[in-house]
C-alpha positions as MATLAB code, in Angstrom:
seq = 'XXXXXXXXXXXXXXXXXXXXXXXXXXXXXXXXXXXXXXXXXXXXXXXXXXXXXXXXXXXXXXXXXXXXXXXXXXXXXXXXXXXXXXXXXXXXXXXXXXXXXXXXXXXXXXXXXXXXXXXXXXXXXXXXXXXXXXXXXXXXXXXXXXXXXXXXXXXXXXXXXXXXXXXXXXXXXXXXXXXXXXXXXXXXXXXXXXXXXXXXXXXXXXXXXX';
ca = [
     256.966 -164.030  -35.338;
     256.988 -167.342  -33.515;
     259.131 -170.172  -34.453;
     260.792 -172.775  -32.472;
     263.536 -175.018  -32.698;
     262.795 -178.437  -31.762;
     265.268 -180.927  -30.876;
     265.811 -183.961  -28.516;
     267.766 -183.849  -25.621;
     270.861 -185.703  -24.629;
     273.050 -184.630  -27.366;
     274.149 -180.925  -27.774;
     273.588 -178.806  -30.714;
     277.226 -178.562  -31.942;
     277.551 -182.710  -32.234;
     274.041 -183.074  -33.772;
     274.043 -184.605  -37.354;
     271.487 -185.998  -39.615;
     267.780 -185.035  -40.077;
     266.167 -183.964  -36.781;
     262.689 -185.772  -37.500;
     260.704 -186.704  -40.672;
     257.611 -185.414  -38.948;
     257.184 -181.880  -40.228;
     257.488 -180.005  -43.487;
     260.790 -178.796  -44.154;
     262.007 -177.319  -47.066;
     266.340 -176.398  -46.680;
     268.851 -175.800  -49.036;
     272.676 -176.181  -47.408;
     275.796 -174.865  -48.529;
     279.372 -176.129  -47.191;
     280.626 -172.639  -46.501;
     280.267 -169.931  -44.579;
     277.245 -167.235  -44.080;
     278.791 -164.292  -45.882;
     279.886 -165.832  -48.941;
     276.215 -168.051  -49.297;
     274.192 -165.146  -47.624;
     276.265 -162.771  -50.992;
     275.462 -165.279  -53.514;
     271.808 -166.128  -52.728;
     271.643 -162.372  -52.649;
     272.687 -161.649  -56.167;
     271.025 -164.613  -57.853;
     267.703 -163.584  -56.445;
     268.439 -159.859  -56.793;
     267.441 -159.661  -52.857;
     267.756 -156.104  -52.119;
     268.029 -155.766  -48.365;
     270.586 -157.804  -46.430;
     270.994 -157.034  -42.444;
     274.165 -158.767  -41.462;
     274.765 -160.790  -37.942;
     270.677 -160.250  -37.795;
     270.098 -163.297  -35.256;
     268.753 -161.612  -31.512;
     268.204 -158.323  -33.408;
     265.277 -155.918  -34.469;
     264.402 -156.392  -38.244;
     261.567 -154.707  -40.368;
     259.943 -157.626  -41.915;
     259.823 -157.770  -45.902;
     257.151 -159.762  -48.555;
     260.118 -162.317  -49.645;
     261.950 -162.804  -46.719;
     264.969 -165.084  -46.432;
     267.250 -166.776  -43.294;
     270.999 -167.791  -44.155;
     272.332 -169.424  -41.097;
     275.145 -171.537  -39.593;
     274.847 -173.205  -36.258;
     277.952 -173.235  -34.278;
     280.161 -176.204  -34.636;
     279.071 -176.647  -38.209;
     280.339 -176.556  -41.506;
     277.082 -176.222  -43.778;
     275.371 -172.923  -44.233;
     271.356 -173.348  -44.384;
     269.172 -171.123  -46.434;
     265.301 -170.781  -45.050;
     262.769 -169.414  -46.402;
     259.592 -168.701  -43.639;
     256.120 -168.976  -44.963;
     254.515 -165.305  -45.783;
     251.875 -164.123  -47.569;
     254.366 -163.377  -50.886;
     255.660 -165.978  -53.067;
     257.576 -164.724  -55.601;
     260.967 -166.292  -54.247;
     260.951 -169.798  -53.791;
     263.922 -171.908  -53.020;
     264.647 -174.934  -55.550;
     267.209 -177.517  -56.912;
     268.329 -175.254  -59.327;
     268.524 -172.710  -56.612;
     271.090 -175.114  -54.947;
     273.246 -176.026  -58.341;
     273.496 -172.427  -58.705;
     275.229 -171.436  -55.253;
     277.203 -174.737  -55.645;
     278.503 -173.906  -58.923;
     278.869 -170.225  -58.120;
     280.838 -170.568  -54.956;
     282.730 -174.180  -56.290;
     281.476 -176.243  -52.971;
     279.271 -178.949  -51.845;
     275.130 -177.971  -51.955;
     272.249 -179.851  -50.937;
     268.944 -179.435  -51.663;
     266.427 -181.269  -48.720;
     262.728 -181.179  -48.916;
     260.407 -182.937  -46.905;
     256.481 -183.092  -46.066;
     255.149 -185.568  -43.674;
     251.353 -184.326  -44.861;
     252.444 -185.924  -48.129;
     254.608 -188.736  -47.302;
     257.260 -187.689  -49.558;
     261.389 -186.868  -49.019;
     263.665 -185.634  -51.338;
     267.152 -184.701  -51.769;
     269.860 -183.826  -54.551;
     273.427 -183.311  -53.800;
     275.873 -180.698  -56.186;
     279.366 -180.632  -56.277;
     280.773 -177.555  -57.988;
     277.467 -177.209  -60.088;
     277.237 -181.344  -60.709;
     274.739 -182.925  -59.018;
     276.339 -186.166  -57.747;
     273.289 -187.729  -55.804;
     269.453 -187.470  -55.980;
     267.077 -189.193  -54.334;
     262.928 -188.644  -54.643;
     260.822 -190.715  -52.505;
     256.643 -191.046  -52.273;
     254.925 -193.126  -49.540;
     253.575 -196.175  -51.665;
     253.876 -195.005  -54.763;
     257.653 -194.170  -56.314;
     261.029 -194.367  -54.804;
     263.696 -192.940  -57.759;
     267.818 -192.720  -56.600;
     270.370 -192.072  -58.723;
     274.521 -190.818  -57.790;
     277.270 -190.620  -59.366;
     279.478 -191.660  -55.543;
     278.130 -195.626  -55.399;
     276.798 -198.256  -56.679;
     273.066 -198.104  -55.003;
     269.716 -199.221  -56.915;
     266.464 -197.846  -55.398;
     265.162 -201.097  -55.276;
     267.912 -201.569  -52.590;
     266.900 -199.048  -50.436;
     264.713 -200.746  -47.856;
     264.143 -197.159  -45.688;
     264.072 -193.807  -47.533;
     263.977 -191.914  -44.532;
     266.959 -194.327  -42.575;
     268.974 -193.876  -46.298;
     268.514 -189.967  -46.169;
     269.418 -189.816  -42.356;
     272.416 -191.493  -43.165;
     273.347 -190.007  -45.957;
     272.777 -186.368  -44.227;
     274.881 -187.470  -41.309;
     277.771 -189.073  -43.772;
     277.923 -185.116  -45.241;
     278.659 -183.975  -41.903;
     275.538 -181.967  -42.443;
     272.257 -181.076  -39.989;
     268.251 -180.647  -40.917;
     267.069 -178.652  -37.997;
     263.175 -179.038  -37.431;
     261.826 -175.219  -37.598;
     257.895 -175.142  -36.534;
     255.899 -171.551  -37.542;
     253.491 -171.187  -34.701;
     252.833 -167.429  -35.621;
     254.442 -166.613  -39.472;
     255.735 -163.367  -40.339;
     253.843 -160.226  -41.549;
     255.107 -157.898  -44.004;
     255.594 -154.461  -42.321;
     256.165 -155.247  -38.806;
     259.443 -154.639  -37.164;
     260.117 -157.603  -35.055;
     263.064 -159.483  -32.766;
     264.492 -161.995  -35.413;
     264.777 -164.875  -32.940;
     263.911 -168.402  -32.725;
     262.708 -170.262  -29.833;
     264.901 -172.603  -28.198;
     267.598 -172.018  -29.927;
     270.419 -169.764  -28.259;
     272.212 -166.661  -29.101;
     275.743 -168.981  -28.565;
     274.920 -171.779  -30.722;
     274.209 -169.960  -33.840;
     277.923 -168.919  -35.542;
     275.870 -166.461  -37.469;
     272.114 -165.380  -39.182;
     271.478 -163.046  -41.688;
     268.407 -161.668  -43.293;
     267.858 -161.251  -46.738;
     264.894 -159.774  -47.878;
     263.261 -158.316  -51.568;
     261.469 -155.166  -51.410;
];
């Protein structure tokens, strides 16, 4: 296994907000809470039957559907990862998102990008609701809709600048994860990330479906 965390310098992990870059594929769903109660509910609404607690710097046998739930110290959002393997039976989705936001009666967001396909998307839940949802396609369709102001997508002059903002105004953080080497079902491996330390991660755990 072989990802890094890539970030620019000058500001330190803890104070970072907002999306780390548009130039990558990313594919998060956040939860304002804590690892345990996320890492439980992701766990029983996927029927994932392996969980390793505090897993982050550890040695983990590697599963088909494998799943990160992680906070990063210094903030309040919980972020659920999935890292590309040969399975595919477990995807995470919107509904995914509504789900854990209804189930746990907090603040979700759903955040997908792809800079292959020009596109960015995001949908925000608030106990189950979704408050704020915005799709976006490189020259073709930009679609917004919220229930927290009074914003038209024609308005929107930058869907990226609009979704940095709006990230940052949750108090939230899109890390930029790159998969140099992806994982392989059956190998017992380090569950680490490059660049990114042991202290700044509050806590990871590994979910996994057999």
């Amino acid at each position: 296994m072989l990802i890094y965390f890539v970030r620019d310098e000058g500001i330190s992990l803890e104070q970072r907000r907002g999306v780390e870059t548009i130039d990558a594929n990313i594919l998060f769903v956040l939860v304002r809470s804590s690892v345990e109660p996320v890492a439980q509910t992701f766990s029983n609404l996927k029927q994932m039957n392996i969980w390793v607690h505090n897993a982050y710097d550890r040695e983990i046998d590697i599963q088909n559907e494998s799943i990160f739930v992680f906070q990063l110290r210094g903030h309040p959002w919980s972020l659920i990862y999935k890292p590309h393997i040969s399975s595919i039976r477990i995807y995470l989705t919107e509904e995914d998102a509504r789900s854990i936001s209804e189930s746990l009666g907090t603040s979700a967001i759903y955040y997908a990008a792809s800079d292959t396909c020009g596109t960015i998307e995001y949908q925000l839940y608030s106990n189950g609701i979704s408050v704020e949802k915005l799709s976006y396609e490189e020259e073709v369709v930009i679609e917004f809709q919220s229930q927290l102001r009074q914003v038209e997508a024609k308005d929107i002059q930058s869907a990226y600048a609009f979704t940095m903002n709006f990230i940052r105004e949750q108090d939230a953080y899109i890390p930029c994860l790159i998969e140099v080497e992806g994982l392989s079902a059956g190998q017992r491996t380090t569950l680490r990330i490059e660049d990114l330390m042991l202290n700044e991660v509050e806590r990871m755990d590994y979910l996994a479906q057999q």
